[in-house]
C-alpha positions, 0 to 999 in steps of 0.5 A: 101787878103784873110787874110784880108777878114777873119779880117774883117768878124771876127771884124765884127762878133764880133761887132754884137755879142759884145752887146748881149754877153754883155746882157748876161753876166749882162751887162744891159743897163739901159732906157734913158730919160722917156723911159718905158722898154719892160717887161720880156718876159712870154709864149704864143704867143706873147714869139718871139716878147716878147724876142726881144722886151726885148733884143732890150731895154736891150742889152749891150751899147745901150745907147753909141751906141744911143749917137753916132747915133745921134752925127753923124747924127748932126756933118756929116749930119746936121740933127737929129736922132729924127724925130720929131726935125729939126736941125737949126743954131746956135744951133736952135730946131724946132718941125717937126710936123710945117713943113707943115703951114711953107712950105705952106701946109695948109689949104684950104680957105672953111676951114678957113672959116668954123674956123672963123664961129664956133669961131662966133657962139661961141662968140655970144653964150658967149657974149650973157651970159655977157661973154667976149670971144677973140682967139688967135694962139701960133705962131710956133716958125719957124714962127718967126725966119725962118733965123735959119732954113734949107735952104732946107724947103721954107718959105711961111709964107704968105701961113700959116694958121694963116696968112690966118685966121687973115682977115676972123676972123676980117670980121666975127668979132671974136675978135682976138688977134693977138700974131705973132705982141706981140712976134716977137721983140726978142728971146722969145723961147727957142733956144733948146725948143718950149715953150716961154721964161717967158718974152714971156709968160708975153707978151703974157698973157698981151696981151691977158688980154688987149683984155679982158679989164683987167689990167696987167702988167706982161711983167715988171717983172725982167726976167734976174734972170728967165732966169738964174733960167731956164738954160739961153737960154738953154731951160727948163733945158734940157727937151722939144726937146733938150731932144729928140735931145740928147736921142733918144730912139725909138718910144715907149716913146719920145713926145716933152713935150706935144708940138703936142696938144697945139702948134700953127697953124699947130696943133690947127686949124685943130681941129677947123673943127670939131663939136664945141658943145654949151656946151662948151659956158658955161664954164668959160673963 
């Protein structure tokens, strides 16, 4: 027994130090994905956190042992190492900063009300110049194919504050083009991404061109060759969540392409509260 205890301690002594004894033997390893690499330490005060800053970037197999975290967070635990991604079936990607609209937290009614009054006294403001003005919400992507995501988040897509906007706009007379209707007759998102499909695009794009009276015709453009050109189904060639499902790096380099400032209810209204300035009525729409 005692035999075995000395094996085990020395295995795992050597598993601890392997990476380092790597690291300074040249055995470097290289950043993944968009990562920015710790520079080399220099003296003053901050030489401690310097150093492990620069070893914790650097030390040898980090990018295996990455890889392998991850691979047993998603084939053992069905979920993902990167906390900004949810795990669905069928190989389905949802961003996790969603999560909130679509288990119902949201916002309160006074809230609602006070989005619909500032995007009225927008309106007015523009129409007032010959403008022509309307607003939309990007739905979240679980918003219109829930049946892929973990049982274990409620749906209360009801309680959403896209849902729950939509009649205080139409009693405040902001002319609201309503995308949720436009986009939920098939898969236009990436399976392994947040953004439309270009078909959902065009969709979207014609619908909102038609609430402004313009003509367009976007949606009958051949899409079988687009999506092929993209990765298929696959998403925008590996990038966008699929990217930081596969490579999770740490905190100080990853954001799912641009996804927390522009997608959907859960991100865009909430800045609607705050002070919309009348300058912003003079900008071309």
């Amino acid at each position: 027994m005692k035999r075995l205890s000395q094996i085990f301690i020395a295995l795992f002594l050597l598993l601890c130090l392997t990476p380092f004894a790597g690291l300074l033997l040249g055995f470097e390893s290289a950043g993944g994905a968009n990562e920015t690499l710790s520079p080399p330490p220099r003296l003053g005060l901050t030489l401690l956190n310097a150093c492990a800053d620069y070893v914790a970037d650097r030390f040898a197999l980090r990018q295996q042992m990455i890889s392998l975290w991850s691979l047993i967070n998603e084939k053992l635990l069905r979920t993902s190492a990167e906390e900004q991604v949810i795990l669905g079936s069928d190989g389905f990607l949802y961003y996790s900063d969603t999560l909130g609209d679509y288990t119902g937290v949201s916002l309160t009614d006074g809230e609602l009300e006070q989005i619909a009054r500032r995007l009225a006294e927008l309106q007015r403001a523009l129409e007032a110049e010959g403008k022509r003005f309307v607003f939309t919400v990007a739905p979240n992507k679980n918003s219109l194919y829930p049946e892929h995501m973990p049982a274990r988040y409620p749906n209360r897509h009801e309680n959403s504050n896209a849902v729950r906007l939509a009649p205080i706009l139409e009693r405040y007379g902001v002319n609201y083009v309503n995308l949720f209707d436009v986009l939920s007759d098939e898969l236009l998102y990436y399976r392994t991404d947040t953004h439309w499909t270009p078909k959902g695009a065009a969709l979207g794009a014609d619908a909102i061109l038609a609430a402004l009276g313009r003509e367009s015709d976007y949606a009958s453009h051949d899409f079988a060759q687009s999506g092929r050109a993209r990765g298929g189904d696959g998403g925008c060639d590996g990038a966008g969540l699929h990217r930081a499902h596969r490579d999770e790096q740490g905190k100080r380099h990853h954001h799912p392409h641009g996804e927390r400032s522009r997608h959907g209810a859960a991100s865009l209204l909430p800045r609607l509260l705050r002070h919309c300035p009348l300058p912003l009525s003079r900008r071309r729409l």
